[in-house]
C-alpha positions in Angstrom: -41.0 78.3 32.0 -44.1 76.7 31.1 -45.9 73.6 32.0 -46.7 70.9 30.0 -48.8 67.5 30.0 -48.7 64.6 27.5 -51.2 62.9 26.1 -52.3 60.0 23.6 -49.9 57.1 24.8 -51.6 53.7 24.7 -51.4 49.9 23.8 -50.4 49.5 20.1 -49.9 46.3 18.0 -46.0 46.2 16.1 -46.7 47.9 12.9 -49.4 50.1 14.1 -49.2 54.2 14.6 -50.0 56.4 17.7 -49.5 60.3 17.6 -48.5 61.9 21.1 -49.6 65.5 21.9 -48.2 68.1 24.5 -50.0 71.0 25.7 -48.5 73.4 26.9 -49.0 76.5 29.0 -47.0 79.6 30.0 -46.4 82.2 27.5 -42.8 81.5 26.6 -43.7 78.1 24.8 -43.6 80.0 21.5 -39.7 81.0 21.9 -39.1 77.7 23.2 -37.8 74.4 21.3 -39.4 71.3 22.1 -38.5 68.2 22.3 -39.5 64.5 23.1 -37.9 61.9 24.5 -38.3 58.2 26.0 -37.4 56.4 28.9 -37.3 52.9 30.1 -36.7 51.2 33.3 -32.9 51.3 34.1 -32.3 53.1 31.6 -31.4 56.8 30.8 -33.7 59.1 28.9 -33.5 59.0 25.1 -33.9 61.4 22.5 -36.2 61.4 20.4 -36.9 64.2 18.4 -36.7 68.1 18.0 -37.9 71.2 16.8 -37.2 74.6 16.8 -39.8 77.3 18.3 -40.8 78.1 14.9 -41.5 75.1 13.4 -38.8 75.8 11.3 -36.3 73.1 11.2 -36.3 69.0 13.0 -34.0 67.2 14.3 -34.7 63.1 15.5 -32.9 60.8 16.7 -31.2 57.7 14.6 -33.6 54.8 15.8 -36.8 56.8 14.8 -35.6 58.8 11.6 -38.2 58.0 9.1 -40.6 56.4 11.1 -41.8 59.8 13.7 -42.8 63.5 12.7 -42.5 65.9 15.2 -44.9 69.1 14.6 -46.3 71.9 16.9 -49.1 74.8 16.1 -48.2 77.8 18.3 -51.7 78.7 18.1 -52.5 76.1 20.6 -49.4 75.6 22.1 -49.2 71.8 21.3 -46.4 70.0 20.1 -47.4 66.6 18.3 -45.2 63.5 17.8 -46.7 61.0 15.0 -45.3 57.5 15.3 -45.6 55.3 12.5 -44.5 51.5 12.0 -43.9 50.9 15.8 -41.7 48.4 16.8 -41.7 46.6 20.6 -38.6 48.4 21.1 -40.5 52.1 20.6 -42.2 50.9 24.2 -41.2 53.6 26.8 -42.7 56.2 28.5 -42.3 59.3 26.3 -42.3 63.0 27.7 -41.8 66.2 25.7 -39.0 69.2 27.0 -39.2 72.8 26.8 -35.9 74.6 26.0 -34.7 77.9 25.2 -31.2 76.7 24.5 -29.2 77.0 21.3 -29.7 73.4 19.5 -30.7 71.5 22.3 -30.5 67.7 22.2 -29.3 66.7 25.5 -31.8 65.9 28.3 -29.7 68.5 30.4 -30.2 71.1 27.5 -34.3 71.2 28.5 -35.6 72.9 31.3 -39.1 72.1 31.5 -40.6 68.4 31.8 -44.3 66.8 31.4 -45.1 63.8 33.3 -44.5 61.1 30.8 -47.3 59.1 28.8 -46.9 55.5 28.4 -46.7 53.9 25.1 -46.6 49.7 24.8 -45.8 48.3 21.1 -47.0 44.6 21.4 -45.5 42.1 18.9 
């Protein structure tokens, strides 16, 4: 398991870019995939993007293909996610996921949460 907190969330205008870290801690973040995904009220946590533990490969989810670039440096056991061209409907509450599962892209498939940072794309 490790522990992770989010950072860089903020008020953006439509358009704009914002790039999200994690940091994690816990020495089993560098056999872990990570991943981040969104939530809104009412609504169930999305996926956003992945990647596996050694930066090897991504994966993201349709609505943010081409506009987001997930990245992590094991050396500080941080996982970025850069958001370009934001739309309102990128406003959620994004947390990255820790998982040591084959492929994971389900929120079930993750074992370890952060608290969530709050990002707000005004038009």
């Amino acid at each position: 398991q490790v522990q992770l907190v989010e950072s860089g969330g903020g008020l953006v205008q439509a358009g704009g870019s914002l790039r999200l870290s994690c940091a994690a801690s816990g020495r089993t973040f560098t056999s872990a995939d990570m991943g981040w995904f969104r939530q809104t009220p009412g609504k169930e946590r999305e996926f956003v993007a992945r990647i596996r533990w050694n930066g090897g490969s991504t994966y993201y989810g349709d609505s943010v293909k081409g506009r987001f670039t997930i990245s992590r440096d094991n050396a500080k056991n941080t996982v970025y996610l850069q958001m370009n061209s934001l739309k309102p409907e990128d406003t959620a509450v994004y947390y990255c996921a820790a998982s040591w599962r084959q492929s994971p892209v389900r929120a079930t498939d993750f074992t370890s949460w952060g608290q969530g940072t709050q990002v707000t794309v005004s038009s």
